[in-house]
Backbone as numpy.savetxt, mean C-alpha at the origin, in Angstrom:
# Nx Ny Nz CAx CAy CAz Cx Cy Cz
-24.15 10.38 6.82 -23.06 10.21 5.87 -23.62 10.03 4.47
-23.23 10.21 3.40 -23.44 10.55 2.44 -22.65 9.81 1.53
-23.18 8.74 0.95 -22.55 7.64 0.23 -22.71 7.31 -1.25
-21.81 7.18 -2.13 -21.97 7.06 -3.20 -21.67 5.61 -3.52
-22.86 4.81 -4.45 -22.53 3.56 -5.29 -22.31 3.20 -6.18
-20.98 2.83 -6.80 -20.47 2.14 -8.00 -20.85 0.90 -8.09
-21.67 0.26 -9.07 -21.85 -1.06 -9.16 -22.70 -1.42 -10.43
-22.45 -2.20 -11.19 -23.40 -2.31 -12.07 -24.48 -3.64 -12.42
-24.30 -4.04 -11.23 -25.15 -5.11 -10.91 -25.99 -4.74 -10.21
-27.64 -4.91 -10.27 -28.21 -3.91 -9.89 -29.00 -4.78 -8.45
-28.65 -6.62 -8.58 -28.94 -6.97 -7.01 -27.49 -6.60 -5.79
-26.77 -6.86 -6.16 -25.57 -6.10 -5.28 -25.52 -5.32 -4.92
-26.25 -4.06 -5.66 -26.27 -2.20 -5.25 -27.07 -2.51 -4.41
-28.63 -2.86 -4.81 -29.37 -2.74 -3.39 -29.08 -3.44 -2.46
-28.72 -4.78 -2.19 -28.31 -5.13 -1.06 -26.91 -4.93 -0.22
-26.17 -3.70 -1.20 -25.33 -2.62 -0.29 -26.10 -2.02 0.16
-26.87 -1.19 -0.07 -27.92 -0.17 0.20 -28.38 -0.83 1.24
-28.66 -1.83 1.24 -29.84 -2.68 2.29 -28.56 -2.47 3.98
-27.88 -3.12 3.37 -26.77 -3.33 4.63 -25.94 -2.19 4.99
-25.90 -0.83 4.24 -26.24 0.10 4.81 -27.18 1.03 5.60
-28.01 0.93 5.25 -28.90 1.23 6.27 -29.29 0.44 7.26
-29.50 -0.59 7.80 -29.36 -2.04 8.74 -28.13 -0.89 9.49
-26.55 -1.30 9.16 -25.48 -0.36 9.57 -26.17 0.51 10.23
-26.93 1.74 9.83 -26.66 3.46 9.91 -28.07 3.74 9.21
-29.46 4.02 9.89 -29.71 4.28 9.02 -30.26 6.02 8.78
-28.69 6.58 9.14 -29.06 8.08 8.62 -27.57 7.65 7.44
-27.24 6.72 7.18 -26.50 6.89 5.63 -27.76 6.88 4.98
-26.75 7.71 3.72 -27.62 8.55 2.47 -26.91 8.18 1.67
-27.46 7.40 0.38 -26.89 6.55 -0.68 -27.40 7.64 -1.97
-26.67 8.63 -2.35 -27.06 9.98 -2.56 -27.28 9.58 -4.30
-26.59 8.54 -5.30 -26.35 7.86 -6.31 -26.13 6.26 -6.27
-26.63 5.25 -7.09 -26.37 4.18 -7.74 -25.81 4.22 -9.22
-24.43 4.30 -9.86 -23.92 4.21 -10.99 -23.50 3.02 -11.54
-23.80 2.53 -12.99 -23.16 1.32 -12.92 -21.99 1.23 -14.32
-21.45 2.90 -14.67 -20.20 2.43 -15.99 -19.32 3.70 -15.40
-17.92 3.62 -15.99 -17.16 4.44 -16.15 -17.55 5.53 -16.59
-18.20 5.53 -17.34 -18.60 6.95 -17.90 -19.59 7.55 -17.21
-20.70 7.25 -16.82 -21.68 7.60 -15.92 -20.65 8.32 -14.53
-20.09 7.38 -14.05 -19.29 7.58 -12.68 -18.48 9.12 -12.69
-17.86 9.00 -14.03 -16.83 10.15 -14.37 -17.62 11.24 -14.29
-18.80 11.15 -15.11 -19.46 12.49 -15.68 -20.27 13.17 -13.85
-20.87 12.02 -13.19 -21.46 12.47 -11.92 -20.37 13.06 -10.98
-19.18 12.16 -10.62 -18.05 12.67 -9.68 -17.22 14.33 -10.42
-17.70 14.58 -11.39 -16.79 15.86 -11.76 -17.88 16.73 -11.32
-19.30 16.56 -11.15 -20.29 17.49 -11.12 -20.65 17.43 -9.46
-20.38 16.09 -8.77 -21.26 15.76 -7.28 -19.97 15.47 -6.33
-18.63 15.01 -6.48 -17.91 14.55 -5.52 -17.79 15.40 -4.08
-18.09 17.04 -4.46 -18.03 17.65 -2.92 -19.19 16.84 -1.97
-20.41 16.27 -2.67 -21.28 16.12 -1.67 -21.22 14.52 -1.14
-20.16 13.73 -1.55 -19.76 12.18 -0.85 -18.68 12.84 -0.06
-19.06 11.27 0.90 -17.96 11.18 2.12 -17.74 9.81 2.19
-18.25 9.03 1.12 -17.37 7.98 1.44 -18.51 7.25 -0.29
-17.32 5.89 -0.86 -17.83 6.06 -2.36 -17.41 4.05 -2.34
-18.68 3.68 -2.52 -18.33 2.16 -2.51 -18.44 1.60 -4.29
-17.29 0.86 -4.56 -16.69 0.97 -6.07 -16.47 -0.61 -6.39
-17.31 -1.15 -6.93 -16.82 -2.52 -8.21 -16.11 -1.81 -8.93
-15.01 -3.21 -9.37 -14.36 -3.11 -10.13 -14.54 -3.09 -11.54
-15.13 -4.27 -12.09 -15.55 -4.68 -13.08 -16.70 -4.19 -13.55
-16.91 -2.87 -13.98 -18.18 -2.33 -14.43 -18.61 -2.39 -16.14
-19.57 -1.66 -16.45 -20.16 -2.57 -17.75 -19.33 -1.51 -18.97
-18.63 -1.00 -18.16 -17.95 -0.27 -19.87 -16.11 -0.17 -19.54
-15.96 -0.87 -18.70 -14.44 -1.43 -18.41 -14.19 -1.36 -16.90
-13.14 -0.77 -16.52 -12.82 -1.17 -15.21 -12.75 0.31 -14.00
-13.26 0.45 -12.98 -13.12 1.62 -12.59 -11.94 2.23 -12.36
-10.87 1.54 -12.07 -9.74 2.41 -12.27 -9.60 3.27 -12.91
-10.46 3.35 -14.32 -10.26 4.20 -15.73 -10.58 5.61 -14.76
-11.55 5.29 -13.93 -12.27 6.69 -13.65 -11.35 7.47 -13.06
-10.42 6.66 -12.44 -9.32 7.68 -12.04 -8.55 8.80 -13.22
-8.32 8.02 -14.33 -7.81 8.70 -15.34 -8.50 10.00 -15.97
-10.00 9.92 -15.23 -9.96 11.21 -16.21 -10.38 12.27 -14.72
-10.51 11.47 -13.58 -10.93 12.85 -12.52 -10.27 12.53 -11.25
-9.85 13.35 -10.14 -9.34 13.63 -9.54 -10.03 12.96 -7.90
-10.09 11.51 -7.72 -11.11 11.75 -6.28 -10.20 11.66 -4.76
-10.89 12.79 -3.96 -10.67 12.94 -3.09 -11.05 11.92 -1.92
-11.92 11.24 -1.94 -13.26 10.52 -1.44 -12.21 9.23 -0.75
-12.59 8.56 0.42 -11.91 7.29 0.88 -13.01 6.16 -0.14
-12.51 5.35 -0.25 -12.92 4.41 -1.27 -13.21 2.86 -0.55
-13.95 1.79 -0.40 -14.20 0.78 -0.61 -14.60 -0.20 -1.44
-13.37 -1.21 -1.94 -13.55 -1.89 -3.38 -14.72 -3.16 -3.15
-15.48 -3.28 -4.02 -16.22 -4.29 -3.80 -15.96 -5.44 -4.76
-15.99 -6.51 -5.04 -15.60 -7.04 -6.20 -15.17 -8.31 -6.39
-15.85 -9.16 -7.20 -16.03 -10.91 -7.49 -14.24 -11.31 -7.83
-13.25 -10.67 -7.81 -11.72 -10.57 -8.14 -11.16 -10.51 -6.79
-9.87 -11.51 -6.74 -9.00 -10.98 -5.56 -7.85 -10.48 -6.43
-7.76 -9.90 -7.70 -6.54 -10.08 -8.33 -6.14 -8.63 -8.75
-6.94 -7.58 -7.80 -6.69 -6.15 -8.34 -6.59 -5.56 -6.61
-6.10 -5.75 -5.68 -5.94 -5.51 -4.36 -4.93 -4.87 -4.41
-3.89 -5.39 -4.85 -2.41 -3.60 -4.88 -2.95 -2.94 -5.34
-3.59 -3.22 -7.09 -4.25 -1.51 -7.68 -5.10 -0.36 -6.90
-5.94 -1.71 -6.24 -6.69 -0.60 -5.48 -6.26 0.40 -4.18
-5.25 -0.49 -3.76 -4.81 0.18 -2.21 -3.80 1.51 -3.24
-3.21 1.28 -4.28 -3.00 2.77 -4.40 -3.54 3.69 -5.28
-4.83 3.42 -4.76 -5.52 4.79 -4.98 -6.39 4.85 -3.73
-7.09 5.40 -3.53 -8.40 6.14 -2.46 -8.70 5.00 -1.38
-8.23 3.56 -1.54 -8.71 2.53 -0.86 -8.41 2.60 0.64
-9.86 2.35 1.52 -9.71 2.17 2.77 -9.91 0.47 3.71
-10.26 -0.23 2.11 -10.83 -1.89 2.14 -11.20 -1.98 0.84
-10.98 -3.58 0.53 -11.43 -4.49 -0.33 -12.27 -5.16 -0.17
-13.30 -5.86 -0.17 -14.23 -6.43 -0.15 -14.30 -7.88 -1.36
-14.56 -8.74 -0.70 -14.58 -9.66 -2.10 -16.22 -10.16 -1.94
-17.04 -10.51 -2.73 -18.03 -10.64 -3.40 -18.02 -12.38 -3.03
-19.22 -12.61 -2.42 -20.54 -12.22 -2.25 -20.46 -11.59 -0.74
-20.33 -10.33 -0.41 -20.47 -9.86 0.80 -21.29 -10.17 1.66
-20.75 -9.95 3.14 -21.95 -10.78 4.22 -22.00 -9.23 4.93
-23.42 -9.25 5.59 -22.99 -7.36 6.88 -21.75 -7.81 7.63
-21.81 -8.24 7.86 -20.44 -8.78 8.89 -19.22 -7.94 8.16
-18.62 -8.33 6.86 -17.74 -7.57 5.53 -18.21 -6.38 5.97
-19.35 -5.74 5.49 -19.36 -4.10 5.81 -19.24 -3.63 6.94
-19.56 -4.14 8.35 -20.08 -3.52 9.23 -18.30 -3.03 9.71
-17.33 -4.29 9.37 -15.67 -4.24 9.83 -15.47 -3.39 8.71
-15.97 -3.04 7.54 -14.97 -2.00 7.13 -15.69 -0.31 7.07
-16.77 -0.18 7.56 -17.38 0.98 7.97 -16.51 1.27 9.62
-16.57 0.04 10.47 -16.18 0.24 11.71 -14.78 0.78 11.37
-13.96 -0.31 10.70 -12.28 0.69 10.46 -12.31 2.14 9.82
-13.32 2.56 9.08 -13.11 3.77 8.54 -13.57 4.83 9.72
-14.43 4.39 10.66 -14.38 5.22 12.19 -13.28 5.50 12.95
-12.68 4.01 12.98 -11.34 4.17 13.77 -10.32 5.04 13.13
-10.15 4.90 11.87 -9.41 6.37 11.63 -9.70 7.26 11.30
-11.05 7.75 11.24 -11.39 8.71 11.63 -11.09 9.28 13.48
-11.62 8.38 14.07 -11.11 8.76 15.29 -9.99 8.75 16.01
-8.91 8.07 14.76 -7.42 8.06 15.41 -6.83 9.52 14.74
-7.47 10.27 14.08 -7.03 11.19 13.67 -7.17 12.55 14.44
-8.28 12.39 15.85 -7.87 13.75 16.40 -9.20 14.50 16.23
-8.21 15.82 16.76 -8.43 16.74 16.51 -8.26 17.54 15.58
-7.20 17.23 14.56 -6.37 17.39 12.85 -7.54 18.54 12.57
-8.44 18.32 12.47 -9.53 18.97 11.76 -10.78 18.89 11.18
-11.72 19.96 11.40 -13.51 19.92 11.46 -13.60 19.50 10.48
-12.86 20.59 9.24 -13.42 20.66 7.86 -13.59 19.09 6.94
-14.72 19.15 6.51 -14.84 17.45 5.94 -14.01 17.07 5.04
-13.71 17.97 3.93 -12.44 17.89 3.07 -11.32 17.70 3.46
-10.89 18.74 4.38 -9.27 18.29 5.04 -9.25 16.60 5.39
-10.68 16.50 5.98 -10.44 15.04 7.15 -10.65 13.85 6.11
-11.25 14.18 5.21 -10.95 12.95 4.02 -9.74 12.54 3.44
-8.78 13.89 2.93 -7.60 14.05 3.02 -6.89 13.49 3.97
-6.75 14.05 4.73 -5.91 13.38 6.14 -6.36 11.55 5.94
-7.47 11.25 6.30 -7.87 9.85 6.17 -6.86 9.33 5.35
-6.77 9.54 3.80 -6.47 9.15 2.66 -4.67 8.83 3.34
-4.41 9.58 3.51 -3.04 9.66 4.03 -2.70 8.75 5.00
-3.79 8.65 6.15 -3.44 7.66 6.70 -3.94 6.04 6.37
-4.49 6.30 5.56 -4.89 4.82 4.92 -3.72 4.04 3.86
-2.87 4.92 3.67 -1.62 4.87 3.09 -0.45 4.45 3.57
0.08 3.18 4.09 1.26 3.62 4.51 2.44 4.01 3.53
3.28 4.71 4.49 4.66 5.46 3.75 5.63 4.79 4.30
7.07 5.01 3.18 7.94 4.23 3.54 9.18 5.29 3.85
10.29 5.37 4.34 11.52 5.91 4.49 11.93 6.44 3.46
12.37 7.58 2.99 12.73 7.70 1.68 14.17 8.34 2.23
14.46 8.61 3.13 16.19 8.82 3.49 16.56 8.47 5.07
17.74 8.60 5.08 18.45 8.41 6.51 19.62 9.03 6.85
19.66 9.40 8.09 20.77 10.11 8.26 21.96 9.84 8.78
23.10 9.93 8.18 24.19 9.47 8.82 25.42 10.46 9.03
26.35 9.85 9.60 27.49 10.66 10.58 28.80 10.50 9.30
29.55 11.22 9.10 30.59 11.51 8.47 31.43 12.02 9.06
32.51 11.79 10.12 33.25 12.20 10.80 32.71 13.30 11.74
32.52 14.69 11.59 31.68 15.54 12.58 30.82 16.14 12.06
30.80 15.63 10.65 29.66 15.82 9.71 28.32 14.96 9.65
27.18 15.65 9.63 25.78 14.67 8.80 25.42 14.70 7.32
24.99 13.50 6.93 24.23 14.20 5.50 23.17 13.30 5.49
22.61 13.23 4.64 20.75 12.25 4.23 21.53 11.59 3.18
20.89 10.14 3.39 20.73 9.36 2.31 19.97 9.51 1.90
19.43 8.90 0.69 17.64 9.04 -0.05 18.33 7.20 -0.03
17.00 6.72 -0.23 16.77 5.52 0.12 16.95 4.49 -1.31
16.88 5.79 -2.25 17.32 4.97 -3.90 18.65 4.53 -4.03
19.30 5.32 -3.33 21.22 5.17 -3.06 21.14 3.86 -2.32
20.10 3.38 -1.27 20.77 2.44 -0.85 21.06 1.51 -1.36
22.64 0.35 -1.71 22.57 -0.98 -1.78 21.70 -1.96 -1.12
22.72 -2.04 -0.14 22.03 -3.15 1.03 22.46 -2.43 2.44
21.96 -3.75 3.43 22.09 -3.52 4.85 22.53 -4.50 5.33
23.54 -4.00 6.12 24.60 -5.24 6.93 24.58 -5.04 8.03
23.59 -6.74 8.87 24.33 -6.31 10.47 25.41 -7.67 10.57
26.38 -6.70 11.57 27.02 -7.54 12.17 27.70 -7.23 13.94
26.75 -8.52 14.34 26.78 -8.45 15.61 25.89 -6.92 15.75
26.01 -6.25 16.94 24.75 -5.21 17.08 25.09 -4.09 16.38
25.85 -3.95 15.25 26.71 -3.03 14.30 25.74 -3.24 12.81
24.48 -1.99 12.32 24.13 -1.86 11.06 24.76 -1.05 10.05
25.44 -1.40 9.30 25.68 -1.01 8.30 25.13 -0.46 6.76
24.53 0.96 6.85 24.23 1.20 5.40 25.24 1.17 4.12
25.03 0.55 2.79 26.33 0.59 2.29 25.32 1.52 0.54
26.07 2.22 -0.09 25.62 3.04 -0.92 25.88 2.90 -2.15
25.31 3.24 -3.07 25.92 2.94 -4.76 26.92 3.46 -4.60
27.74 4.10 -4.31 28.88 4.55 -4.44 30.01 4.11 -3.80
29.65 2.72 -2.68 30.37 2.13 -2.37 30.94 2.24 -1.14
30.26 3.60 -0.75 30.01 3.60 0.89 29.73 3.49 1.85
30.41 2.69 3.19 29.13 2.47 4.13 29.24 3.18 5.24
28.06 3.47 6.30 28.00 4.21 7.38 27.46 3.37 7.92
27.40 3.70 9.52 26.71 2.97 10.43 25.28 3.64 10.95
24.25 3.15 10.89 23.09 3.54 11.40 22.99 3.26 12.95
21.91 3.75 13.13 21.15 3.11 14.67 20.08 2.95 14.62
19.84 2.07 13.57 19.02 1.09 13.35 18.85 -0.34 13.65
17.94 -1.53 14.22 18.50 -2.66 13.67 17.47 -3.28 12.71
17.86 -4.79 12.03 17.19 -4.88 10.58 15.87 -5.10 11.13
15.53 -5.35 12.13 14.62 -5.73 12.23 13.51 -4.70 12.19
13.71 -3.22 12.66 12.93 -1.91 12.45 13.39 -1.77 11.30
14.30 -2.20 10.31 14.29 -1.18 8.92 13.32 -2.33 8.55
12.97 -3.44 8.46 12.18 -3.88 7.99 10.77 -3.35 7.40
10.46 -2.69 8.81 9.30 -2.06 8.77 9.39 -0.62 8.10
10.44 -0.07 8.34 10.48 1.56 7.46 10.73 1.30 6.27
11.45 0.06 4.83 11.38 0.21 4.26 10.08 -0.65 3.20
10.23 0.06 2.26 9.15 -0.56 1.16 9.67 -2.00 0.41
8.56 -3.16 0.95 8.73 -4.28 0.97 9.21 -4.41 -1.18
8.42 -3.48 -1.63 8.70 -3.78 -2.80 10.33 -3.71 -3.43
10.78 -2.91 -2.75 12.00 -2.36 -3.27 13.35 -3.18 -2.39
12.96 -3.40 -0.96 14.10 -4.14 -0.32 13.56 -5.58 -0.08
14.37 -6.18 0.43 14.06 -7.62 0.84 15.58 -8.43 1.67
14.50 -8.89 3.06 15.54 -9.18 3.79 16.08 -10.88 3.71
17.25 -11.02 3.21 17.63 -12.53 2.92 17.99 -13.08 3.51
18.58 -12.62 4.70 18.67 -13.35 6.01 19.08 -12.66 7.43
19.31 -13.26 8.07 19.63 -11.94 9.52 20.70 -11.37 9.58
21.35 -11.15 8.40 22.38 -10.11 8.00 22.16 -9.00 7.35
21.54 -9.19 5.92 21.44 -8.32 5.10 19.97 -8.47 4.31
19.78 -7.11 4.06 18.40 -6.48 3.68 19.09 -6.25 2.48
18.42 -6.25 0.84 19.10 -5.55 -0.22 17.90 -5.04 -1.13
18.51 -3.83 -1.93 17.66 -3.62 -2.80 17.64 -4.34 -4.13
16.59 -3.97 -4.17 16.04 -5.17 -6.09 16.69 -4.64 -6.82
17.64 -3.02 -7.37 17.98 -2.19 -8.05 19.80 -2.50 -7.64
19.59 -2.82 -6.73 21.42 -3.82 -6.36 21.89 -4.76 -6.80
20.69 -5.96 -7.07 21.52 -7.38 -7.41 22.04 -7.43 -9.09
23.33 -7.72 -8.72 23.72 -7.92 -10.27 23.49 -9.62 -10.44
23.63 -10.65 -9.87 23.12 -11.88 -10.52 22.61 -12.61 -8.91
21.85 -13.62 -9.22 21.35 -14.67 -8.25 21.37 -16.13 -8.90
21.88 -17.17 -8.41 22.33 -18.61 -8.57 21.64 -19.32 -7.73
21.48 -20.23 -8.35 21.26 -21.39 -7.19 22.97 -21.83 -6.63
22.27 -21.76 -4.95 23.09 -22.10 -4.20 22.84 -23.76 -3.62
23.88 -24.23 -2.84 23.72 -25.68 -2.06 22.64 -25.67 -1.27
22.40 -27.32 -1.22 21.01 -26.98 -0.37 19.56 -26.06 -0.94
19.86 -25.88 -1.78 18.20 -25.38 -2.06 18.50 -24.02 -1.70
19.41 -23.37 -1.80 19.56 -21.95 -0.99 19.84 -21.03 -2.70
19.73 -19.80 -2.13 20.42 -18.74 -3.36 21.40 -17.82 -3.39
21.90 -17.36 -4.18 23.55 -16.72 -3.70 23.22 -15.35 -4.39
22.81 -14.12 -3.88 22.71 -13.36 -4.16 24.05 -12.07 -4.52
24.56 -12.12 -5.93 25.71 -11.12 -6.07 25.38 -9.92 -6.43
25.96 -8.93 -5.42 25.48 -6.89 -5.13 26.27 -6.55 -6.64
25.87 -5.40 -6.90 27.11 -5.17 -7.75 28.27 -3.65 -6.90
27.70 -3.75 -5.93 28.94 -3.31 -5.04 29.58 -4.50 -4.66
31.09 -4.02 -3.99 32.31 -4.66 -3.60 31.92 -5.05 -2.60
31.79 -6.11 -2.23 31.45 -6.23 -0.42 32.06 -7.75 -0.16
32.76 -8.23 0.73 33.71 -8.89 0.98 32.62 -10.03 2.19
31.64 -10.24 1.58 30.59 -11.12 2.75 29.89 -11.53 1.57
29.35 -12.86 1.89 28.61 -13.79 0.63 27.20 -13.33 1.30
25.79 -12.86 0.11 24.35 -12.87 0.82 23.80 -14.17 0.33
23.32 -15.02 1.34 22.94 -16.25 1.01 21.31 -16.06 1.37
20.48 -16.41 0.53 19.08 -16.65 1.12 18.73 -17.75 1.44
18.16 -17.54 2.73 18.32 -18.92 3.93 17.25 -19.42 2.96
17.23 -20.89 3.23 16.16 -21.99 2.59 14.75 -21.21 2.74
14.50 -21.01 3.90 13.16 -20.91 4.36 12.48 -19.49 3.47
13.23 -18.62 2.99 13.12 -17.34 2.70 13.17 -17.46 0.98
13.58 -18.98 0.43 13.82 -19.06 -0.62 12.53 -18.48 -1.67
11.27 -19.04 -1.13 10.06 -18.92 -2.13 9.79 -17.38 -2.28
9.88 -16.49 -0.87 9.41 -15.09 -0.91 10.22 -14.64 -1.60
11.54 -14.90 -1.86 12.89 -14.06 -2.48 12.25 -14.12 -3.67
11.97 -15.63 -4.59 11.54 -15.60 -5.94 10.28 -14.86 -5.97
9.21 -14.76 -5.16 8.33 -13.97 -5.61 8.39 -12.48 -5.54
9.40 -11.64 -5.02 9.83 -10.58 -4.46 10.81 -10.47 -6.22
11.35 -11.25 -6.60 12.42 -11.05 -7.30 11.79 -11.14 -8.91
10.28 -12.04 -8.95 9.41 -11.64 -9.57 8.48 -10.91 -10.00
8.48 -9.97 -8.85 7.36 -8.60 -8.56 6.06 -9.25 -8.38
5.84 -9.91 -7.79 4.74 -10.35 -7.04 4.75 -10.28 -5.50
């Protein structure tokens, strides 16, 4: 395997290096880079020949993210880095693990081992090394629902998932309800939309209703330490966020 190093600390690089080979030692640490600019100028000229690219954050001429801005990488990525405070940034881009600083082999050996496992949960998909980095990337990603389908008398149509308000169960009856003030019934329950939708965008307030962040027209403090969440659709049911759910709601409602 054929490995590229971002780092600009130059005892950290080698003792990646070190604990790569310990790991594997037919990895090939093909570069050591330690700025944005260096990184940029090598990956536009060398990226066909990595298969996998271990990346600090904090390098000596700003932050590697930049490097995204000026080139295109294909490559699965592992962040290394003295910060826990850039872990969303990184998972959306190339990230297959984070790493926090001062790394032990133990840290590498679990995130070389997970980048096997999906490699090997991927099949037969394909030989070619490019496709299968690709593919990787994809599955190192999860995706969220972006529509659903529902019944209209003997009709279907798709929701897209931006339309949705909220989600109402009642009793074993889910209810999608729509900016437009419509609701259908799914065959869903909240407890699987949980998982299909994107935690950023919905949030479930109690074992009734799931809503989107792009729905609430106001939130109050409610009795008891609770919150009273008002849709700006019509809906004839109060969403109360149970006590226990109170702190995630504010940090959800904060974008954190």
């Amino acid at each position: 395997m054929n490995v590229l190093i971002i780092e600009d600390e130059a005892p950290a690089a080698e003792k990646l290096e070190r604990y790569l080979s310990r790991f594997n030692s037919n990895i090939n640490v093909l570069e050591k880079l330690t700025s944005v600019q260096d990184s940029v100028k090598w990956l536009k000229q060398n990226q066909e020949q990595v298969e996998l690219i271990f990346m600090d954050i904090q390098l000596t001429d700003g932050k590697s993210f930049d490097i995204f801005k000026e080139v295109t990488i294909t490559k699965p990525i592992i962040f290394i880095t003295a910060y826990d405070d850039y872990a969303i940034d990184a998972f959306k881009v190339n990230s297959i693990d984070y790493l926090l600083k001062p790394i032990t082999f133990d840290d590498l050996k679990q995130a070389m081992e997970k980048l096997a496992s999906m490699r090997t949960n991927l099949g037969g998909i394909t030989q070619n090394l490019d496709d299968l980095n690709v593919a990787l990337l994809k599955l190192s990603k999860k995706t969220y629902k972006t529509r659903f389908m529902v019944k209209l008398g003997e009709h279907i149509k798709s929701v897209i998932t931006d339309d949705i308000q909220l989600f109402y169960a009642e009793g074993r009856t889910v209810y999608l309800y729509t900016t437009q003030n419509r609701k259908f019934i799914i065959d869903y329950k909240l407890e699987e939309l949980e998982e299909l939708l994107d935690p950023v965008q919905f949030f479930r307030t109690n074992r009734s209703f799931i809503i989107n962040i792009n729905a609430i027209e106001d939130v109050v403090v409610y009795s008891s330490s609770r919150l009273k969440v008002t849709p700006r659709l019509d809906i004839d049911k109060e969403i109360i966020v149970s006590r226990e759910k109170v702190s995630a709601f504010k940090d959800w409602f904060n974008g954190l």
